[in-house]
NUMIVEX-969379 format. One record per residue: residue in three letters; x, y, z of N, C-alpha, C, O in turn. Coordinates in steps of 0.02 Angstrom, whole numbers, plus 50000, padded with zeros to 5 digits. Each point is the difference from the previous one (the first is absolute). Example, Ala and Ser with C-alpha at 12.3 -4.5 7.8 and 13.67 -1.06 7.14 Angstrom:
2
Ala506604971650390499555005950000500455006050000500524999950033
Ser499305005449931500425005950003499615005550037500255005550008
This chain:
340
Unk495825334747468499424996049978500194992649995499624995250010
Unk501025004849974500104991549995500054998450067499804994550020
Unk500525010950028500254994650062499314997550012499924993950002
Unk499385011650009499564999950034499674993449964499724996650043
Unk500245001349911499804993149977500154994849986499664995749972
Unk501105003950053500264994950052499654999150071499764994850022
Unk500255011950010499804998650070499214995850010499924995050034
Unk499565008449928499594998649989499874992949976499494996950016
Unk501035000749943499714993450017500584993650044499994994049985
Unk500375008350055500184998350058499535000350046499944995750043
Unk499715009349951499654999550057499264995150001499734997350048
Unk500075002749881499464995749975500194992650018499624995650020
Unk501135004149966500294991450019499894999150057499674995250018
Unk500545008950020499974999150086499185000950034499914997750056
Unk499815004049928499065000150027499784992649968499634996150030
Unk500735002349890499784992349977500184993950041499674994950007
Unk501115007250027500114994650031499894999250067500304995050022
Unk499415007850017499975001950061499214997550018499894998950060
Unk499675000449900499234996550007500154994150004499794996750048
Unk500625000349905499974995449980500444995150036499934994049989
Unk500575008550057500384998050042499494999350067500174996050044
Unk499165008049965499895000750042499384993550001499874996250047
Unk499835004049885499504994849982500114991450031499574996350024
Unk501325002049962500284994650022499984997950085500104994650028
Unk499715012550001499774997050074499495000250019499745005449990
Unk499904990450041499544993250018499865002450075500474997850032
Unk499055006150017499794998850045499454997850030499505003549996
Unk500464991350034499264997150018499904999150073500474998950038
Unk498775001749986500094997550070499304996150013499425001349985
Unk500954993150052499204994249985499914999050086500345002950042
Unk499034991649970499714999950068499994992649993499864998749941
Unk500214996350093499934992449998499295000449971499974999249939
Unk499225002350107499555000649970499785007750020500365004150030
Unk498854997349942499955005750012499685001750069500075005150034
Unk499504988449980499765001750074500264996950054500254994549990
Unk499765006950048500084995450076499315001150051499545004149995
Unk500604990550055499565002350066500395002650048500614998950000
Unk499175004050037500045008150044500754995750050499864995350038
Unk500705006649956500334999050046500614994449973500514998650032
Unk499294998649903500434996549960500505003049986500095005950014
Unk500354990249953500595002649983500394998049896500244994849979
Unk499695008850000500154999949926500575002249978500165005450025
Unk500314991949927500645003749975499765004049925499634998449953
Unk500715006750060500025004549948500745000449964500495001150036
Unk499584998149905500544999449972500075006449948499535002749971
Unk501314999750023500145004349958500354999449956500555000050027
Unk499594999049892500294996549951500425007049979499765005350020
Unk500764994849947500505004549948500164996949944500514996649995
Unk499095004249959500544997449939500845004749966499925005550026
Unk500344994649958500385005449974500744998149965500264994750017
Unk500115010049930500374998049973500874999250027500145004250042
Unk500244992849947500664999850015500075008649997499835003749953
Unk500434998050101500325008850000499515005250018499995005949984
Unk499654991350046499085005050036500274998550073500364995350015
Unk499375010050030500244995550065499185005450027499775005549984
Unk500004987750071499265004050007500174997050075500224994650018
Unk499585011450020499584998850069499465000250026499615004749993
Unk500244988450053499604997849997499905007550065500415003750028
Unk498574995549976499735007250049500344994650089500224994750021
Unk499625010249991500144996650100499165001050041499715005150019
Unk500204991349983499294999350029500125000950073500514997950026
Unk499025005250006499774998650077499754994650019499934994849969
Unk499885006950095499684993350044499565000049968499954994249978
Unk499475010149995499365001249980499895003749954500335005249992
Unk499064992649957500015002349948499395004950024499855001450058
Unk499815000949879499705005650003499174994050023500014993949996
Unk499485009550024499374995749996500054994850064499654995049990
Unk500605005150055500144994450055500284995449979499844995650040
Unk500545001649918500394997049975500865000150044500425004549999
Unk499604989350034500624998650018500524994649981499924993949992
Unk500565009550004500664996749962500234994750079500165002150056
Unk499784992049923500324993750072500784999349980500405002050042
Unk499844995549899500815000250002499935000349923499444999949973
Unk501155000449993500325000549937500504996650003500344998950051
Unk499784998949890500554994449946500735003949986500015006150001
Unk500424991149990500495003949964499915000149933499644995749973
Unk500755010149981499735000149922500414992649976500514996950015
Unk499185002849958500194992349958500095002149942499495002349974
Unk501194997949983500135002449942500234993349951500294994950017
Unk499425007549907500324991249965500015003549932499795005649987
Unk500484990349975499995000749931499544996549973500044993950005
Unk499345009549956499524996249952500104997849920499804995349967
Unk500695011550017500184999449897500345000750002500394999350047
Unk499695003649877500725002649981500035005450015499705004349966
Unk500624997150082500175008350019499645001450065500155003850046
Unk499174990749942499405005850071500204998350062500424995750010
Unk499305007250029500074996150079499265000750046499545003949987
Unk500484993050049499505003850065500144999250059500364995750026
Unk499385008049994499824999250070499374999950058499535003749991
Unk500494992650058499544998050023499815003650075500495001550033
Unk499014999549992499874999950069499434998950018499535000349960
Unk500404998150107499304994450032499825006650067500405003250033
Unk499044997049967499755000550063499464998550046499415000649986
Unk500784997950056499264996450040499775004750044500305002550047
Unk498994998549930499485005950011499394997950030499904994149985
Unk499475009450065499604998450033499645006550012500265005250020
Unk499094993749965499515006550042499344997150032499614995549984
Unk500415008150057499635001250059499135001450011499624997850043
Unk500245007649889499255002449963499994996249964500494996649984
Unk498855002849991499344997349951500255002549973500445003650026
Unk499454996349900499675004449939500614997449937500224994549984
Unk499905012149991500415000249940500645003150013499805005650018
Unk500824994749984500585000450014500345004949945500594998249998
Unk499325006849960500365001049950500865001350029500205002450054
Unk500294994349870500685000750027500255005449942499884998049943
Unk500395007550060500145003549970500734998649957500474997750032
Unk499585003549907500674997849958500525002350051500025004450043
Unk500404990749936500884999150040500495004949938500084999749939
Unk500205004750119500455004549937500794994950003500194996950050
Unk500085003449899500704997549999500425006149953499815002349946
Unk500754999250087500545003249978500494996449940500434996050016
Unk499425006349898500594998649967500505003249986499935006150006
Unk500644991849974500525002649990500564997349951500404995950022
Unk499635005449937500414997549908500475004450004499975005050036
Unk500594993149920500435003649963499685004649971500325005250004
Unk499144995549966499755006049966499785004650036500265005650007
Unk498974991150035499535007450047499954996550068500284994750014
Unk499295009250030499634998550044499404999550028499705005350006
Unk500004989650014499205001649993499714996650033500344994950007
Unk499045004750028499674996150046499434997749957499725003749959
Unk500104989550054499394995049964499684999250067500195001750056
Unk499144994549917499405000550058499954993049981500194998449944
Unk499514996050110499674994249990499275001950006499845005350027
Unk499634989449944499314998949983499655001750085500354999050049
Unk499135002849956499714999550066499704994849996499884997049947
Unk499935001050120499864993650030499395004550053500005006150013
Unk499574989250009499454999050025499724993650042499664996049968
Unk500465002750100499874995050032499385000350042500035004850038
Unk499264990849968499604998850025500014997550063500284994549997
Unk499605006550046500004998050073499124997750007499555003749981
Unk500364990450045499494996650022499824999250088500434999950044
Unk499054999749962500004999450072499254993750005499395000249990
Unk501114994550033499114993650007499315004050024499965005650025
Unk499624990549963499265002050018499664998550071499744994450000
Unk500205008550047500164999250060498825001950027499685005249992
Unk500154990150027499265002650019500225001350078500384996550035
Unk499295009549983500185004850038499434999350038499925004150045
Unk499514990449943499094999750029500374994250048499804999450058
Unk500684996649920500154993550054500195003450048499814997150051
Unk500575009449967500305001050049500684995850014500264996849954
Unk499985003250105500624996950008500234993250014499744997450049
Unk500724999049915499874992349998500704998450036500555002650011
Unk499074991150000500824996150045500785000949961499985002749945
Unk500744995250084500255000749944499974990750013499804996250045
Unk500525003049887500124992149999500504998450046500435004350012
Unk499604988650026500544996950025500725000849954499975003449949
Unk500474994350064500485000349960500094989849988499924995050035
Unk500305006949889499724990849981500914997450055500505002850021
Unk499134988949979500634998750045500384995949942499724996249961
Unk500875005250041500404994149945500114995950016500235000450057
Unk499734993049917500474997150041500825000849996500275003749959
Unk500174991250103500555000949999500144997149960499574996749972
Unk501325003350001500354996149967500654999750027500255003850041
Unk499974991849935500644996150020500575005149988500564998450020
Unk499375006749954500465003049977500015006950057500505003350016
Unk498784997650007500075004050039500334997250085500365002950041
Unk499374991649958500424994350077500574998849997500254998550055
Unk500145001549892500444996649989500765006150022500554998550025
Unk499275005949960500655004550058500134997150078500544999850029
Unk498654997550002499875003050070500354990750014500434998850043
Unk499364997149924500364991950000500335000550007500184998250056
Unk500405005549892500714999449988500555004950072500604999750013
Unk498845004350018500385003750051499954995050065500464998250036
Unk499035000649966499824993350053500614994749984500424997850040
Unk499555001149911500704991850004500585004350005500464996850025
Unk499755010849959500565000349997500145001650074500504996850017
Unk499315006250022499865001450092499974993550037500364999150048
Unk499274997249934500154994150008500604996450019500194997450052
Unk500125003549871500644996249998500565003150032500504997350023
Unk499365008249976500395004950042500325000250064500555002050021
Unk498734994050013499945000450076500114991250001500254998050053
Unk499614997549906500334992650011500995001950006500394999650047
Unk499705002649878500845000350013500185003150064500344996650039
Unk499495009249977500275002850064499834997050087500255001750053
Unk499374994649934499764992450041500194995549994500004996950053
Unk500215000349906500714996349977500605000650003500404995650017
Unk499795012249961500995001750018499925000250074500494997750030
Unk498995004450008500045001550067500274993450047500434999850044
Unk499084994249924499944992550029500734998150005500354998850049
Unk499805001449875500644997249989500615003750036500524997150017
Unk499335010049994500555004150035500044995950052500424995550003
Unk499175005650040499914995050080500314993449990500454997350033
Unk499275000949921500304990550000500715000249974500284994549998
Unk500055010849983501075001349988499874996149926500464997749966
Unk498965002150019500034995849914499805004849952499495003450004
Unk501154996849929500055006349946499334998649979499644995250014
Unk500195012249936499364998549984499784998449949499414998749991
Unk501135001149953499814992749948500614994650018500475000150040
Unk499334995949918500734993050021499844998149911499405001249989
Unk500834997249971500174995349951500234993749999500594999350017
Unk498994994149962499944994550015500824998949957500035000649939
Unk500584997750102500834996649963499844994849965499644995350017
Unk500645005449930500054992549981500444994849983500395003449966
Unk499774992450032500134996650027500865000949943500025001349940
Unk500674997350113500475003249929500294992849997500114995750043
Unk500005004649882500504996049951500544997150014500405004050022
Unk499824990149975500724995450022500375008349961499735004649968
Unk500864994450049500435004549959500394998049934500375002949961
Unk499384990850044500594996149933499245000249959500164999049942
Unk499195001750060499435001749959500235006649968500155001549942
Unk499835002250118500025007449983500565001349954499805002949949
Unk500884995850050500424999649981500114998349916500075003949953
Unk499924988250047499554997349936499625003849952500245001549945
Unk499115000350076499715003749958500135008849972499755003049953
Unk500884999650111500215004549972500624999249935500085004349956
Unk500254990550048500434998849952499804996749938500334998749950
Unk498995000250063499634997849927499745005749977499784999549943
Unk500155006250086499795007049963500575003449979500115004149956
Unk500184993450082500835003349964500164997049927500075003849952
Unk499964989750043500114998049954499515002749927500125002349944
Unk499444996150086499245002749943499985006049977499615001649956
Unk500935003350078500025008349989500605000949932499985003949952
Unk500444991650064500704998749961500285007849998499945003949953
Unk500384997350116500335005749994500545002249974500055005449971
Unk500514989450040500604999949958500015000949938500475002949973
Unk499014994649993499894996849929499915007949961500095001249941
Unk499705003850114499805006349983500335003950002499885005649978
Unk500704992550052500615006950007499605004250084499935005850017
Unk499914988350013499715002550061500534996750045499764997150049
Unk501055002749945500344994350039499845003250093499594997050036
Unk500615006149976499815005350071499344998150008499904997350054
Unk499685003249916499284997450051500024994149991499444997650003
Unk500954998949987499834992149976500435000250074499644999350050
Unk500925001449959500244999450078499885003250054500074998150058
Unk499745006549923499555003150061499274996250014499765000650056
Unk499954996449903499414996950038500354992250030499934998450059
Unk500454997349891500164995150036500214999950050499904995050035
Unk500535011249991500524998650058499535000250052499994996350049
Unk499445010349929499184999550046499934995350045500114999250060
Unk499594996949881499874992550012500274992750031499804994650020
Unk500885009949968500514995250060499894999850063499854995650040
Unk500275012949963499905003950088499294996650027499924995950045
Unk499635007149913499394997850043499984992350015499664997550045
Unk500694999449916499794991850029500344998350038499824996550047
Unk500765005549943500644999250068499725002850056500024996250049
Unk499675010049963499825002350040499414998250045499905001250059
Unk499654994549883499334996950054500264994249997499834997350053
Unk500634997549902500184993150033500374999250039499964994850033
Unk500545009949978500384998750077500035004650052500455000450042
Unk498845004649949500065005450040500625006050009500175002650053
Unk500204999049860500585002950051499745006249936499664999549949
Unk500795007650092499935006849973500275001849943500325005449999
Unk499604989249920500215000249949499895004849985500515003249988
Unk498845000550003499855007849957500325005150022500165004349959
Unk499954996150087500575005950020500684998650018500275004150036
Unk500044991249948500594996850000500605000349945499725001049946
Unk500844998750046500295002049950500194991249971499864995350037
Unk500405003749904500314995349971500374995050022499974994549972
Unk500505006450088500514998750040499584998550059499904994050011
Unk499865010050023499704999050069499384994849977499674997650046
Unk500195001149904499484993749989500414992549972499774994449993
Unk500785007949998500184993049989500394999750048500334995049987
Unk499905007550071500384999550049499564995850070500254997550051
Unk499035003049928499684996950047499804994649991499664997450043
Unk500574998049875499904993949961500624996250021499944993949996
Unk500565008150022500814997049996499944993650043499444998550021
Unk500894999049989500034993150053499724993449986499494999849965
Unk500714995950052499884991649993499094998650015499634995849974
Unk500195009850080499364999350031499385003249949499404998750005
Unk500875004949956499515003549953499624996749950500344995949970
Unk499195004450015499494996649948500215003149951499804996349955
Unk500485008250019500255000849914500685000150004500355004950013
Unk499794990449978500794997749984500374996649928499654998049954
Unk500815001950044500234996049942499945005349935500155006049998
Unk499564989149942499905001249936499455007750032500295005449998
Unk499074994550026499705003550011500005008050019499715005349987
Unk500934991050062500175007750038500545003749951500125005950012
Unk500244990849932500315002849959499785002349940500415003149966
Unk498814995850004499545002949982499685005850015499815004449962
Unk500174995250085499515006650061500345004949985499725005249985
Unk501164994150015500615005250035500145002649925500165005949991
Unk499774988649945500125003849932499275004249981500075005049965
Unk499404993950051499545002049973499825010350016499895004949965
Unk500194993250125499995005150038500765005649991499995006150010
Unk500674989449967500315006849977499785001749923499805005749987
Unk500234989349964499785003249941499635005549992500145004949966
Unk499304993850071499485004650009500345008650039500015005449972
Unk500144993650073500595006750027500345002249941499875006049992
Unk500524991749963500395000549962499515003549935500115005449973
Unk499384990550013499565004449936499565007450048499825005149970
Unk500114994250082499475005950025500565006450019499885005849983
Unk500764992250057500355005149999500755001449961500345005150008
Unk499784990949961500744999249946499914999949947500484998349964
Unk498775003750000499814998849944500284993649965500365001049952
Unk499494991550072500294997749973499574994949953499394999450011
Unk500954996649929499375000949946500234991149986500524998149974
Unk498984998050050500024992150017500054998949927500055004549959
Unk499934986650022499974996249946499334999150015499745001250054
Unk499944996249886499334996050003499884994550033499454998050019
Unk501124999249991500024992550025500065003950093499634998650048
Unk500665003949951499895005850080499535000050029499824997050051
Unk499815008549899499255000150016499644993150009499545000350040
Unk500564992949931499594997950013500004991250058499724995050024
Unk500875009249966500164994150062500045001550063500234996550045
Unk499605007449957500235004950071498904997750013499904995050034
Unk499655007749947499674997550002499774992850001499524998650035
Unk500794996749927499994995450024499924996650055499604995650017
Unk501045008350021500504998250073499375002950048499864996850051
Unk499795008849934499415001450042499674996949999499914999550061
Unk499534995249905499924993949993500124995450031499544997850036
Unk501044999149963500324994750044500075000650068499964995450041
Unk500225013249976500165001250073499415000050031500005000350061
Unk499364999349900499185002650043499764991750015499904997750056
Unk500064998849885499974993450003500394995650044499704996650043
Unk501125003149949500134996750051500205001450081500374997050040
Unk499155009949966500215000850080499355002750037499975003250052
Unk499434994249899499465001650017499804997650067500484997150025
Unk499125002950005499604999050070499664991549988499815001049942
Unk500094995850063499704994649994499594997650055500194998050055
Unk499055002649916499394997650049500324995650053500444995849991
Unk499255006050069500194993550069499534997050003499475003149992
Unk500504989650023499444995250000500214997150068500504997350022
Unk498895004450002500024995050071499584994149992499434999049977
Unk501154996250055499904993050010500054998750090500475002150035
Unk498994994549988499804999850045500344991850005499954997049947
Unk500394999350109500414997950035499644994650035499735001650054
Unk500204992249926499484993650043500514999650066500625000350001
Unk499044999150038500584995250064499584993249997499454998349978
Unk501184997950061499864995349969499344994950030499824994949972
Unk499895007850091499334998750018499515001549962499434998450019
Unk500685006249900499375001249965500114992349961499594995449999
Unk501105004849970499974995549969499744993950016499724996249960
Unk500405002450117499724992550002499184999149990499714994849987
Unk499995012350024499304999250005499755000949948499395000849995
Unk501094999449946499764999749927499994993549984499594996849967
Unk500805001850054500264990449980499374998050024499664998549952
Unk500075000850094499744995450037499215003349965499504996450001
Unk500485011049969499305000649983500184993849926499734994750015
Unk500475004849942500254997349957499514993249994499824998650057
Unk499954997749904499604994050007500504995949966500315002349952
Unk499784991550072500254993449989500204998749929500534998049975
Unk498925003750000499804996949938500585004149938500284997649951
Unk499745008950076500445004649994500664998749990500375001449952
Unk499724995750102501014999650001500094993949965500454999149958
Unk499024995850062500054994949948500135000249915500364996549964
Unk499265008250023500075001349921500625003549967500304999049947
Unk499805006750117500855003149989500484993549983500274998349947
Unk499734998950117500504995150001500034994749919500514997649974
Unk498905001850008500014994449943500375005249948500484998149967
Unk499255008950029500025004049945500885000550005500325003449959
């Protein structure tokens, strides 16, 4: 007797909680509106409300519902959180019929399923009106209308432009590489311009040197590696000779002699600067400050005093111009020299 009234109201708990679990889900099913005209197209939507730990499936519809009613496509379920705990879910469908009249849609079954039971819920029925215009049938059969004309727009021309210039241009370049093939002339050229004395070029590279202050940085190796640069290349465009690929020796071996333009003080500048530099790039060897900056210096002096200097032509009287200057000369002229 006792067990049995235990069981008994175990079992009273479980029928209490099981409505009431079931009360918390929410099925509805709505129509955008209720009527359409004959051949339109309307979405029908299907809502779930339900609690964290319910799991409900949604029904699977056909192409067509019951009543001439046809299903055109469907949504994916769209699921979200609304509260605390609830959720829903969503689905769309876009529907169309064919008959007049009244459409009834019969409730949507959905499958639940809890930790506790199992059970299927029904959504609300729905009912869609189908219309058909008012058509007098005494006129008999009428024209159909023209079709209205739009006008164009720019947006619709504007592909057929842009294929035109690009065919176009197409057929100019290849009428062009062709020309130029024939005439042995490349088919772009880039206008040269015009290059730099070398003691310019030179100059202004050793004023970026300076402005960088490499030494000053514990940069001693690029501080001689760009100057010695800057040697080669100017040696190399002011006297035409193969400094950049030349070694240390074989460039001052082509300076040596009475006939050479860097001689003296100069050429014994050139010869300390260019081994120092050997000496820090491959002997690791680690200059004074006063090193570093005299050695630059000497680049300086060597660009300056062995630079190129403008030629000025002076044109040469013989001495038949001269007399016919004299004689253009007026009197009055030499007279006044002479007093002056």
């Amino acid at each position: 007797m006792f067990r049995l009234k235990y069981f008994l109201i175990l079992l009273f708990f479980l029928f209490s909680i099981i409505p009431t679990e079931a009360q918390q889900v929410k099925i509805s099913a709505s129509l955008e509106k209720d009527s359409i005209w004959l051949g339109d197209q309307i979405k029908m939507i299907l809502v779930a409300e339900y609690p964290v730990g319910t799991f409900l499936t949604f029904p699977t519809l056909k192409d067509s519902l019951a009543n001439g009613i046809e299903v055109i496509s469907r949504s994916a379920i769209d699921s979200s959180k609304i509260g605390d705990g609830i959720l829903q879910m969503r689905q769309s469908y876009l529907i169309t019929a064919f008959d007049s009249g009244p459409h009834p849609i019969a409730p949507f079954l959905f499958a639940q399923k809890s930790s506790l039971s199992k059970d299927s819920l029904r959504s609300n029925a729905l009912t869609l009106f189908v219309k058909v215009p008012n058509v007098d049938l005494k006129k008999g059969f009428t024209d159909i209308k023209k079709p209205y004309g739009a006008p164009v727009t720019f947006k619709e021309v504007a592909p057929w432009i842009l294929g035109i210039i690009l065919i176009a241009s197409v057929v100019f370049l290849i009428l062009y590489a062709i020309n130029r093939r024939r005439k042995n002339i490349p088919l772009f050229t880039m206008p040269s311009k015009p290059k730099l004395p070398p003691h310019v070029i030179a100059l202004s590279e050793l004023d970026k040197l300076k402005e960088e202050q490499l030494w000053q940085h514990d940069k001693v190796k690029d501080y001689y590696t760009r100057l010695t640069d800057i040697i080669r290349v100017y040696l190399e465009d002011r006297y035409e000779v193969r400094a950049m690929e030349q070694t240390t020796y074989e460039i001052l071996s082509q300076f040596k002699g009475e006939n050479s333009q860097i001689k003296g003080k100069l050429f014994t500048s050139l010869q300390k600067t260019l081994d120092t530099s050997d000496l820090v790039k491959f002997a690791k060897y680690t200059p004074l400050a006063d090193e570093n900056h005299f050695v630059l210096v000497n680049a300086y002096k060597l660009v300056e005093e062995t630079k190129a200097e403008p030629v000025e032509i002076v044109k040469k009287q013989t001495p038949a111009q001269t007399e016919t200057i004299a004689d253009n000369v007026p009197s009055g002229a030499n007279e006044n020299e002479k007093q002056s």
